[in-house]
Steps between C-alpha positions, in 0.01 A plus 500: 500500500208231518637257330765289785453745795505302863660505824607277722597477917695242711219331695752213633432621878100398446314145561385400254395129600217692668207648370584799295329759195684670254314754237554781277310758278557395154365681171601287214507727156560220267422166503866280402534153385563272773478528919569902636630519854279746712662400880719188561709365824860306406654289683901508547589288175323738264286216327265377757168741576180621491336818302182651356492522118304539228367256271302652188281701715445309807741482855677220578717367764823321425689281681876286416386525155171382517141655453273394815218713363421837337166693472353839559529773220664804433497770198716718356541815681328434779676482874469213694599418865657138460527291866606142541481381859640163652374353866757226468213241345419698171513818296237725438531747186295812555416767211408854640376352803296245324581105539623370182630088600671318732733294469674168707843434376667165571797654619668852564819357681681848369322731683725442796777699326327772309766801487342763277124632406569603142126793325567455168835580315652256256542132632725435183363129504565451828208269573327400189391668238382825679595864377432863640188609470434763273313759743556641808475448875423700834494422871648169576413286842683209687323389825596255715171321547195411257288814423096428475292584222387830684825605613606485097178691425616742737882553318282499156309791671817700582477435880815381657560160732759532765440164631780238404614765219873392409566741219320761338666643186302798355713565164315856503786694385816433241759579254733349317383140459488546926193469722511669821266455747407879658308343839829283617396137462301364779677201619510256788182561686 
C-alpha cells in the first residue's frame, strides 16, 4: 500500500563481523515526522542494530540508538539506490552510487549475532523512534564483502554484481500485501 510495506529474510547463516554492504531502491512519497527505515540488519534480541533512515530530507545511518552521522539528500518522488558498506573499521553510506559520509563507531559488538535483514515494513518502535517509510522500494542487495564506489554505480546503472552477492530480492511482482520475487533470489554465491 506505500505506507508500512517491507520484507524481511533470515540472514543468521551470514558473517557479519566481516566486511559486508547492504542497499535497497527506495522512493520515499512523503516525508514523516521522525527517522523512516529504508534497509536495516537486527540482531537476535530485536533491539540492538543498524539501518538507513531518513531524517528531514537527508540519509542517515543508525546505530543502538544513536546517530553517528547523516547527510546526502533526497526528494520526494524521486528513486534512490541507498548502500551502506562496513570493512570491519568503518561504514560508508552511499546515495545512488555517490559517497555521502563515513562513519567510525566506537563499538558494534552486536553484529556478531545479526539474524534478520529487515527493507522497510513497520519496526513498531523497535529501535527508536523510526517508522515505515511512506514510499516504496525495489531490488534489495546483501553482499558479503564491502562494495566500491564503482561497483554501486554499476547496481545504480541496472548492471548486476555476482561477486560476494548474498541475497538479491527483486520485489518485481505482488499481490495481496505479498512481494514475490519472479527471478528466484540469488543467494549464496
Amino acid at each position: 500500500d506505500g505506507v508500512d510495506d517491507g520484507v524481511s529474510e533470515d540472514v543468521s547463516s551470514m558473517d557479519w563481523t566481516s566486511s559486508w554492504s547492504i542497499g535497497a531502491w527506495v522512493k520515499v512519497e512523503q516525508d514523516e515526522s521522525g527517522d523512516e527505515r529504508v534497509v536495516s540488519i537486527i540482531n537476535g534480541t530485536g533491539d540492538e542494530g543498524l539501518l538507513i533512515s531518513t531524517e528531514g530530507s537527508s540519509w542517515k545511518i543508525v546505530s543502538n540508538g544513536k546517530t553517528p552521522g547523516s547527510g546526502g539528500s533526497w526528494s520526494t518522488g524521486n528513486w534512490n539506490l541507498m548502500f551502506m558498506t562496513w570493512n570491519t573499521t568503518h561504514l560508508e553510506l552511499y546515495d545512488d552510487g555517490n559517497f555521502v559520509y563515513n562513519v567510525q563507531p566506537s563499538s558494534f559488538n552486536f553484529l556478531s549475532n545479526i539474524e534478520t535483514f529487515q527493507v522497510g515494513g513497520n519496526p513498531n518502535g523497535q529501535f527508536f523512534s523510526e517508522q515505515p517509510v511512506n514510499g516504496k522500494y525495489d531490488t534489495a542487495y546483501i553482499y558479503s564483502r564491502e562494495l566500491g564506489q564503482s561497483e554501486i554505480s554499476d547496481l545504480a546503472s541496472n548492471k548486476f554484481i555476482r561477486s560476494g552477492n548474498y541475497l538479491t530480492w527483486r520485489m518485481d511482482k505482488g499481490s495481496a500485501g505479498t512481494a514475490f520475487d519472479t527471478h528466484h533470489r540469488v543467494s549464496q554465491y
